[in-house]
C-alpha positions as CSV (number, residue, x, y, z in Angstrom):
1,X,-12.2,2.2,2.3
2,X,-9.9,-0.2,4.0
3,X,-12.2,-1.2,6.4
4,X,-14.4,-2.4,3.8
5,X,-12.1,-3.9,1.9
6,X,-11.9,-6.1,5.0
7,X,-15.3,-7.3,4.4
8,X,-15.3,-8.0,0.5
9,X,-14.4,-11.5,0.9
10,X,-17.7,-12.2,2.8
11,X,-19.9,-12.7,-0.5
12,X,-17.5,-15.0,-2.2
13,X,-16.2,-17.1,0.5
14,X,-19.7,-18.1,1.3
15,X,-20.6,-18.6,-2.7
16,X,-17.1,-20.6,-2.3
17,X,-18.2,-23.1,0.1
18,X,-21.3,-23.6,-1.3
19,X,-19.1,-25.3,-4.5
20,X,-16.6,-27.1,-2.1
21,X,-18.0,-30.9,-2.7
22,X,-18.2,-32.9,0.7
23,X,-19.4,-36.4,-0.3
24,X,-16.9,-39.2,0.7
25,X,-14.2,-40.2,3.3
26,X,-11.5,-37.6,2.4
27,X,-13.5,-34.4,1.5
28,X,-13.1,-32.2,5.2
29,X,-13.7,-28.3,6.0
30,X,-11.1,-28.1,8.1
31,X,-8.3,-27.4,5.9
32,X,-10.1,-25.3,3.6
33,X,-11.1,-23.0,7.0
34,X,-7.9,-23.0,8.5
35,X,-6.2,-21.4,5.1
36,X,-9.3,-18.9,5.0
37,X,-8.7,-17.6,8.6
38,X,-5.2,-17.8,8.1
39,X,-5.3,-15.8,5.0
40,X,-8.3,-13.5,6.2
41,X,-6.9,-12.5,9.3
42,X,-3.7,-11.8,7.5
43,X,-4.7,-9.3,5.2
44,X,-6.8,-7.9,7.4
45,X,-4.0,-7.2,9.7
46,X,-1.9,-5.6,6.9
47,X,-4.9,-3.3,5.6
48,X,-5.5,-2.3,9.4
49,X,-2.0,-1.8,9.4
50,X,-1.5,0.4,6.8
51,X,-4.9,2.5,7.7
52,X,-3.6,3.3,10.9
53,X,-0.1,4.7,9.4
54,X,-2.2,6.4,6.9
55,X,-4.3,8.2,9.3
56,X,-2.1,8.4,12.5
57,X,2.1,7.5,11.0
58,X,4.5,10.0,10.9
59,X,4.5,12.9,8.7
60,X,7.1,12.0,5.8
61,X,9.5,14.6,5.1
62,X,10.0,13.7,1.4
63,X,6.4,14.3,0.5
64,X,4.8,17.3,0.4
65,X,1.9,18.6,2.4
66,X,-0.8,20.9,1.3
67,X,-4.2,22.1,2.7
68,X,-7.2,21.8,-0.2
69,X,-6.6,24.3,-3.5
70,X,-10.0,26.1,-4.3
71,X,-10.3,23.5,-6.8
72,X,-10.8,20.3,-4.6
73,X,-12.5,22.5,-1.8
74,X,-15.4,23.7,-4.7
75,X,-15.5,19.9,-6.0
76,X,-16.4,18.7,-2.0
77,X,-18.6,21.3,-1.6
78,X,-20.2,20.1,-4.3
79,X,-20.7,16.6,-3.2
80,X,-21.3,17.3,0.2
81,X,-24.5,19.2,-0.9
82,X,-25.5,16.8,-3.6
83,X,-25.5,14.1,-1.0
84,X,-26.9,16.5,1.1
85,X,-30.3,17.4,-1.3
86,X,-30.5,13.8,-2.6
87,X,-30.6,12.1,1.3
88,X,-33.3,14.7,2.4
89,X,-36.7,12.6,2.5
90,X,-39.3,13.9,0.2
């Protein structure tokens, strides 16, 4: 999920810059670009950041760790085979 957040700012930047007005002797991209890349590769440092201390970090010792209940096992098993019958071509 974080690596696609990374990518949501795609359709709206480019919907953005279609809006940005360029006529006359002060309007210039270059600004507006350098904030974008500034701020783009920003976040997408800190969610990369935080994905890869989700997935690899230390274990916390204040939070408790469980394996799946029969509950949430059921509930993916579930999904798994729903995605399962619905992606098999007819």
């Amino acid at each position: 999920m974080i690596s696609l957040v990374m990518l949501l700012p795609l359709l709206p930047v480019v919907a953005g810059f279609l809006t940005i007005p360029l006529n006359g002797p002060e309007a210039s991209l270059f600004p507006v670009l350098l904030l974008l890349f500034i701020v783009w590769f920003s976040v997408s440092w800190v969610f990369t950041t935080m994905l890869h201390q989700t997935a690899f970090g230390k274990a916390r010792s204040d939070v408790p760790y469980r394996d799946l209940s029969l509950y949430e096992m059921w509930t993916l098993i579930l999904l798994m085979g729903t995605a399962g019958f619905f992606g098999i071509p007819a």
